[in-house]
C-alpha positions in Angstrom: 1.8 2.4 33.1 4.3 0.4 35.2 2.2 -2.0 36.8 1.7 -4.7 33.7 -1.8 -5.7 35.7 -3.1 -2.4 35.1 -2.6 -2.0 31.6 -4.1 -4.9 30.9 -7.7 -4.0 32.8 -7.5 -0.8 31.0 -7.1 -2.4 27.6 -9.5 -4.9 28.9 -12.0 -2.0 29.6 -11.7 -0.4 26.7 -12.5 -3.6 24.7 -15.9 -4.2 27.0 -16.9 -0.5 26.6 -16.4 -1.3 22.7 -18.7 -4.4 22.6 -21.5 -2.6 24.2 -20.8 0.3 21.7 -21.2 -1.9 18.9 -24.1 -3.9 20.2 -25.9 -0.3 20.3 -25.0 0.3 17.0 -26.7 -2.8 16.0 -29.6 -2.5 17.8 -30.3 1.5 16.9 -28.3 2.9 14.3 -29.4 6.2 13.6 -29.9 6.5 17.8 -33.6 7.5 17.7 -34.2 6.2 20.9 -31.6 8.5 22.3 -31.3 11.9 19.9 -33.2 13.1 17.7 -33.2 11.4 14.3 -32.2 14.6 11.8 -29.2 15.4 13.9 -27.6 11.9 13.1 -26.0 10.0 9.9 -26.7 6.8 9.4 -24.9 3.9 11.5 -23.7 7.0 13.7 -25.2 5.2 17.3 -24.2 6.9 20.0 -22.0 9.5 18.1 -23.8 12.4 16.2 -21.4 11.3 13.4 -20.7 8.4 12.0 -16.9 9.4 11.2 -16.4 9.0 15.0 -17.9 5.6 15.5 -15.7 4.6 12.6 -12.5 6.3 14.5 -13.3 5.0 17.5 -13.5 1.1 15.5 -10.7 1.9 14.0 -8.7 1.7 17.8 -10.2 -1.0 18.9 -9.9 -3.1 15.7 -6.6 -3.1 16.2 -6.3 -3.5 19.7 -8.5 -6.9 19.4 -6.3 -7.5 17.2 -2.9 -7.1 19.0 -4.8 -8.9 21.9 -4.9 -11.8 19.7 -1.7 -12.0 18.9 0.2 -11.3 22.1 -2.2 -13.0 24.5 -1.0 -17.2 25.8 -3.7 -18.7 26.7 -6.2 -19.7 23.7 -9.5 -18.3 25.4 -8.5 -14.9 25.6 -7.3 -15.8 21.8 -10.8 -16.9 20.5 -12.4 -14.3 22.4 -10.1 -11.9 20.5 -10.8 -13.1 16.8 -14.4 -13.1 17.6 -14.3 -9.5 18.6 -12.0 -8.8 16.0 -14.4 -9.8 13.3 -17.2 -8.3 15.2 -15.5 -4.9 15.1 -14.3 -5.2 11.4 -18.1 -6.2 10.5 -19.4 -3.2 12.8 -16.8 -0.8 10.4 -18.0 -2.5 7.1 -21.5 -1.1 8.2 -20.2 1.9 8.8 -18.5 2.8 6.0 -16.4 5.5 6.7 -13.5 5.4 4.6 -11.2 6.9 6.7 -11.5 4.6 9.1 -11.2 2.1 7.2 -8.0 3.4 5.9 -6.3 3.8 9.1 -7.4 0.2 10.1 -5.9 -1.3 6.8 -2.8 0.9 7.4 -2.5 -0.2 11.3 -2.9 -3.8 9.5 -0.1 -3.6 7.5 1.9 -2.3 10.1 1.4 -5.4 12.2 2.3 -7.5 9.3 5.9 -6.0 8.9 6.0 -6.1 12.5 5.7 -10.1 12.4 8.0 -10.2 9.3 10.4 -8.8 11.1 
């Protein structure tokens, strides 16, 4: 994207769309109120399976996190951390250890990023 405006709303629209995916997740797990409860694993919300809630935390994990540290003013900061440890709580209950792994991974990679 060339307009630097624009990428920011997207990412910014991606991490809204995120809160309100957790937030369901929380509030119905299995999704009972929307499917039909045999078709789901557990902590699966709006996704049939619960590996694809966990795939889809483990983008926007990171991405909270990269807002974090690459944003200026301290708001956007604080908002950041506390979606950041909203979305790594959300993936603990979860438990899908792929997701997981590719979050630690994506972790690591920011940390030799910084070191260098």
């Amino acid at each position: 994207v060339k307009n630097r405006n624009i990428a920011k709303n997207i990412l910014l629209a991606i991490l809204l769309s995120a809160i309100f995916v957790c937030i369901s997740g929380f509030i119905d797990p299995t999704a009972k109120l929307i499917y039909q409860p045999w078709q789901n694993t557990p902590w699966a919300s709006m996704f049939f399976n619960s590996n694809h809630f966990g795939y889809f935390l483990s983008i926007v994990t990171p991405l909270s996190a990269g807002v974090f540290m690459f944003t200026k003013k301290k708001w956007k900061q604080i908002t950041a951390l506390i979606l950041l440890v909203f979305f790594t709580t959300t993936s603990m209950f979860v438990d899908t250890f792929g997701s997981l792994i590719a979050t630690f991974v994506v972790f690591v990679l920011i940390i030799i990023y910084m070191i260098n």
